[in-house]
C-alpha positions in Angstrom: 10.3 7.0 -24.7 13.0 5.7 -22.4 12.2 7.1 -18.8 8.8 8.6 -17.4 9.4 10.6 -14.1 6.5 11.2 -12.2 6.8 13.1 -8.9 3.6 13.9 -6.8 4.1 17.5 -4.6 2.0 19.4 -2.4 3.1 23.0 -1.3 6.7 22.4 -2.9 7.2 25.6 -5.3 10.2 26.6 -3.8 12.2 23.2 -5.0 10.3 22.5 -8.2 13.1 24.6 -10.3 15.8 22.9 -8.5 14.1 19.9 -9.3 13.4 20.1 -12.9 16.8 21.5 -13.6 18.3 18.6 -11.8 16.5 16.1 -13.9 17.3 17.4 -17.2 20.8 18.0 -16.6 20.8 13.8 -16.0 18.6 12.8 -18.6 20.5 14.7 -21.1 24.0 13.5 -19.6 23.0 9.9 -20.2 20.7 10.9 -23.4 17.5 9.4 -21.9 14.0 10.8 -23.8 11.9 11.2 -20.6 9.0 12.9 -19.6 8.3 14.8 -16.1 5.0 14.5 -14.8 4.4 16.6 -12.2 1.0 16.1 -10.1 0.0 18.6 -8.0 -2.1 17.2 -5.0 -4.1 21.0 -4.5 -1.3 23.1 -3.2 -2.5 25.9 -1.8 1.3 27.8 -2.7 2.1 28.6 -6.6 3.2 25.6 -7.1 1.2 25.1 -9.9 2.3 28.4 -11.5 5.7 27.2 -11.3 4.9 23.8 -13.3 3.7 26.1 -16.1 6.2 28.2 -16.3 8.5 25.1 -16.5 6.6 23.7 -18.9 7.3 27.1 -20.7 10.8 26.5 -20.8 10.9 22.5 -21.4 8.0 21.3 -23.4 9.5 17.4 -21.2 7.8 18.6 -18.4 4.1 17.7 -17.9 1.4 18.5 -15.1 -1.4 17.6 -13.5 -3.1 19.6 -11.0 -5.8 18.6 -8.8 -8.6 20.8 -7.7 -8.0 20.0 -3.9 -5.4 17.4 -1.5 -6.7 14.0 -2.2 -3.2 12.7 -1.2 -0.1 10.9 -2.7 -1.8 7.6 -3.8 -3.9 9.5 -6.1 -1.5 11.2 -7.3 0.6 8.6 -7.9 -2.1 6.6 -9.2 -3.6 9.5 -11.8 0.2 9.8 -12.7 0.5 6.2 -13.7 -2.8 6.0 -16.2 -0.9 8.9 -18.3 2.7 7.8 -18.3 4.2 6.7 -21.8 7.8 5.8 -20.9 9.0 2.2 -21.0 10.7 2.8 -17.2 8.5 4.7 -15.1 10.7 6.5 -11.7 8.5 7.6 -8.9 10.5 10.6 -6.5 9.4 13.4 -4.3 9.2 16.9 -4.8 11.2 18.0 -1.6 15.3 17.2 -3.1 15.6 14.1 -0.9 15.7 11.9 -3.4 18.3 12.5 -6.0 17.8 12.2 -9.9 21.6 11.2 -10.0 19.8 7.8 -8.9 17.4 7.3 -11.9 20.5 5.9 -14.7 21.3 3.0 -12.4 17.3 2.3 -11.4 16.8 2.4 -15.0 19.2 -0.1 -15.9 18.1 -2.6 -12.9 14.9 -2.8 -14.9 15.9 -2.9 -18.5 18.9 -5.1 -18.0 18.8 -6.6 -14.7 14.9 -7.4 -15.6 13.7 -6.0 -12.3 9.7 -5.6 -12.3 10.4 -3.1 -9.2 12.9 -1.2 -8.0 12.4 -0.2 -4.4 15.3 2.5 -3.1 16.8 2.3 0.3 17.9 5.3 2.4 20.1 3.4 4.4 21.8 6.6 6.0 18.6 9.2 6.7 18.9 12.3 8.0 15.3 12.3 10.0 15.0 12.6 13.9 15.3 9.1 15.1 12.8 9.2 17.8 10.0 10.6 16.0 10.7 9.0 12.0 13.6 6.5 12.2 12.6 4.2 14.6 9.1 4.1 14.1 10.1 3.5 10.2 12.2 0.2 11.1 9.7 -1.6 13.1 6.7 -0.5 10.3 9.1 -2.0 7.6 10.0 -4.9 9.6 5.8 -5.7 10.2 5.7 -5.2 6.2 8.5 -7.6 5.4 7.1 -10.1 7.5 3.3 -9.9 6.5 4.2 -9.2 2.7 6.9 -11.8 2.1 8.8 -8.9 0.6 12.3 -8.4 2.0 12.9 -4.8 1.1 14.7 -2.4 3.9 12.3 0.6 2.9 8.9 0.4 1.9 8.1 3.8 2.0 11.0 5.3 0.0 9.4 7.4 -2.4 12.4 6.7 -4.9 11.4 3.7 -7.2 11.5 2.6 -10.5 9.0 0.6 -12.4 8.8 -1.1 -15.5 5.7 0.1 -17.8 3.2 -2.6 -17.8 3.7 -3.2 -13.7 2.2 0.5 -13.4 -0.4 0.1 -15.9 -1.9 -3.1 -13.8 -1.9 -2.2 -10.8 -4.0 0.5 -8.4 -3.1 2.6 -6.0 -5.7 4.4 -3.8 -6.4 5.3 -0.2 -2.6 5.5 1.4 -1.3 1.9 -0.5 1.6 4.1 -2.1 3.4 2.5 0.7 2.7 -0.8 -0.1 3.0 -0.5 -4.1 5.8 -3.9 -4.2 2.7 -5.4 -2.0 0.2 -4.8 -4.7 2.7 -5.8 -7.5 3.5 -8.8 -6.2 -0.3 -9.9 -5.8 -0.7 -8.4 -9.3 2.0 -11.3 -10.1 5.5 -9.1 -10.5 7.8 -10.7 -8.3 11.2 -9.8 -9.6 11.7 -6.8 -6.8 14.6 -5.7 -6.2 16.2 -3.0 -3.7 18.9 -0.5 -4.2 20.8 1.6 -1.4 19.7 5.8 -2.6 21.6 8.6 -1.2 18.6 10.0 1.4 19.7 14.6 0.9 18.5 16.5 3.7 15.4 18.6 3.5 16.3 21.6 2.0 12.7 23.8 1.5 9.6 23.9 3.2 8.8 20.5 6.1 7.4 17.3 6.0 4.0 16.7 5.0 3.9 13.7 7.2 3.1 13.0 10.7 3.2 9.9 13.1 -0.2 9.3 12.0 0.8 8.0 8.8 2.1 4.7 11.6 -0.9 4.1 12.7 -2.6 4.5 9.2 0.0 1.9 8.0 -0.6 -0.2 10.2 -4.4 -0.8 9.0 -3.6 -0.3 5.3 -1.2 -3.2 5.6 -3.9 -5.6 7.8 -6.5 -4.4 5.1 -4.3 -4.9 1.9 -3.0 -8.8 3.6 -6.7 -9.6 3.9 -7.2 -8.7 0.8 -4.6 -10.8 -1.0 -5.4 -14.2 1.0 -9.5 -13.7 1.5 -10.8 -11.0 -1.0 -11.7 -13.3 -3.6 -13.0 -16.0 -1.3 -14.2 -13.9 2.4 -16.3 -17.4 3.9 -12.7 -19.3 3.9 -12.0 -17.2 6.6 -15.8 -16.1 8.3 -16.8 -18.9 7.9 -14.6 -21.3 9.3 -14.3 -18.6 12.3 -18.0 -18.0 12.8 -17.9 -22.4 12.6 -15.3 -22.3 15.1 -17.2 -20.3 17.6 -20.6 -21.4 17.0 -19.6 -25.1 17.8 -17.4 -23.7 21.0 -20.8 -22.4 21.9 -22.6 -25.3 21.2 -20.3 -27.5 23.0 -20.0 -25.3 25.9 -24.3 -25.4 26.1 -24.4 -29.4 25.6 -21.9 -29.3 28.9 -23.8 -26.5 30.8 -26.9 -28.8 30.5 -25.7 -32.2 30.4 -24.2 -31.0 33.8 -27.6 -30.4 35.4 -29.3 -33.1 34.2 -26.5 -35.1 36.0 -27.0 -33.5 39.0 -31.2 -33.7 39.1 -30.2 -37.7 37.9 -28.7 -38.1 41.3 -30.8 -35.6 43.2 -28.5 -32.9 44.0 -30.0 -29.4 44.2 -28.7 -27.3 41.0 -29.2 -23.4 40.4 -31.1 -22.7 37.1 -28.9 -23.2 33.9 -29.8 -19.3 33.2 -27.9 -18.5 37.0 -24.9 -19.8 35.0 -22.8 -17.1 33.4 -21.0 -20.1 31.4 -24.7 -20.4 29.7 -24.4 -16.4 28.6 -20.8 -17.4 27.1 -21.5 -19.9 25.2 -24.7 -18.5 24.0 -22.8 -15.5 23.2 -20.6 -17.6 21.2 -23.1 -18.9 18.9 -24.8 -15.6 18.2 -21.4 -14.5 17.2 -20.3 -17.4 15.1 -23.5 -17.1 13.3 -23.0 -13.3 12.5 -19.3 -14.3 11.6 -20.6 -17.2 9.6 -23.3 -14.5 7.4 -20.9 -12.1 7.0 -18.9 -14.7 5.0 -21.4 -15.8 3.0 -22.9 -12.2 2.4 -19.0 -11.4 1.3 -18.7 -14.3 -0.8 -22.0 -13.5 -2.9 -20.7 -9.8 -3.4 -17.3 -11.3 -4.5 -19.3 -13.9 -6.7 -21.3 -10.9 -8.6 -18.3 -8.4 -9.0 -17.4 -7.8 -12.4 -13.7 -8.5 -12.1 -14.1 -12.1 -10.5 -12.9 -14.1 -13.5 -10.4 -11.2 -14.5 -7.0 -12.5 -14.9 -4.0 -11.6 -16.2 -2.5 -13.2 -19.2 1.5 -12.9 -19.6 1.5 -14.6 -22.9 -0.1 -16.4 -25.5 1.2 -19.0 -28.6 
């Protein structure tokens, strides 16, 4: 099978026949065999009647449905354990992206020999104040953190080749950082093409400005992860190190300072009147809870069962 489409919805009946209609009408211009997997995240609308009765009329189509919202990197992530096609297109439900898109994002990967495919909606039609904006400084904190110089990390227009979806996982809200996880899962041929962004035409955004904050932390988690999850006391425990000798120093000074001073008989207040003595005591107690939590992190990454699980390209 040449192309596997997999689009995760939520509450999108109304543009699912639009949708499917679009799709076909391009696969069978270019005369791609393709799937559409459809995933639906517990809609609460007939979306899910819809699917079926598409299914109906195009035995192509394919759908999962969920028994409640667990969100789009489950989706996405359920849709990529089932997938069969040797390019695998990622889109949304809502007719923003356009299927018009998918012949030249399925060429980058079987002739260009992309891994990833990340599309770019260079002219969007969102409110600037409340999406744009907020979108170019999250993507410019991804590019720099990740290493990744794509213009849109969140586009949900993408194309994939097979084995990158079958090694990585998505969960939690990563869908946003997928070229993140593939390039720590070792694909890093990523490309970026410009996608024509259509305006909304059904229903509203799923989205709010929450999803900023939450990607904020998914990214700080997910960098962690690639530089320290495998070995946590590289960075505990030279931090807890760090601050337990700062404290240590900072003691020796505290009482070499009033041993001086009863040397040479000079009245001195108590070294426990000193708040510099509660600071650096302060410090040790936390670099030796910094300096545990290392070592308690590096025996759970020592007994997981995927430490010494790595991934073979090739083998004479």
């Amino acid at each position: 099978m040449d192309i596997s489409i997999v689009v995760p919805l939520y509450n999108e009946a109304e543009s699912l026949p639009e949708l499917e209609a679009w799709i076909k009408r391009v696969m069978e211009e270019n005369g791609f065999s393709y799937e559409i997997l459809f995933v639906n995240d517990g809609s609460t609308d007939n979306s899910w009647e819809i699917i079926k009765q598409l299914q109906q009329k195009n035995p192509c189509v394919k759908g999962i449905c969920f028994r409640r919202n667990y969100g789009k990197s489950p989706a996405l992530n359920t849709g990529f354990r089932r997938v069969e096609g040797d390019v695998v297109i990622t889109m949304d439900a809502d007719l923003q992206d356009s299927p018009d898109e998918i012949p030249s994002l399925y060429h980058m990967i079987k002739n260009d020999g992309y891994d990833l495919v990340s599309g770019w909606k260079k002219k969007r039609y969102d409110p600037i104040l409340s999406k744009n904006l907020p979108s170019k400084l999250f993507n410019a904190t991804a590019r720099r953190l990740s290493g990744i110089h794509l213009h849109d990390f969140n586009c949900g227009l993408k194309a994939y080749r097979k084995s990158v979806v079958k090694h990585i996982e998505v969960y939690g809200d990563m869908h946003r950082y997928i070229p993140y996880i593939a390039k720590n899962a070792g694909f890093t041929n990523i490309g970026e093409k410009v996608v024509k962004h259509q305006p909304r035409k059904y229903g509203v955004s799923k989205f709010g400005m929450s999803r900023f904050v939450n990607g904020y932390l998914d990214l700080g988690t997910l960098w962690f992860q690639s530089k320290f999850g495998v070995k946590p006391m590289h960075f505990f425990g030279l931090l807890g190190s760090l601050m337990f000798l700062l404290g240590l120093i900072s003691i020796i000074i505290v009482g070499a300072t009033k041993l001086y001073y009863l040397h040479i008989g000079v009245h001195y207040s108590l070294v426990t009147q000193s708040p510099y003595f509660y600071l650096a005591l302060t410090a040790m107690i936390i670099g030796t809870q910094l300096f545990l939590a290392g070592f308690v992190g590096e025996l759970i990454a020592r007994n997981a069962p995927e430490r010494n699980h790595y991934e073979v390209e090739e083998e004479i």
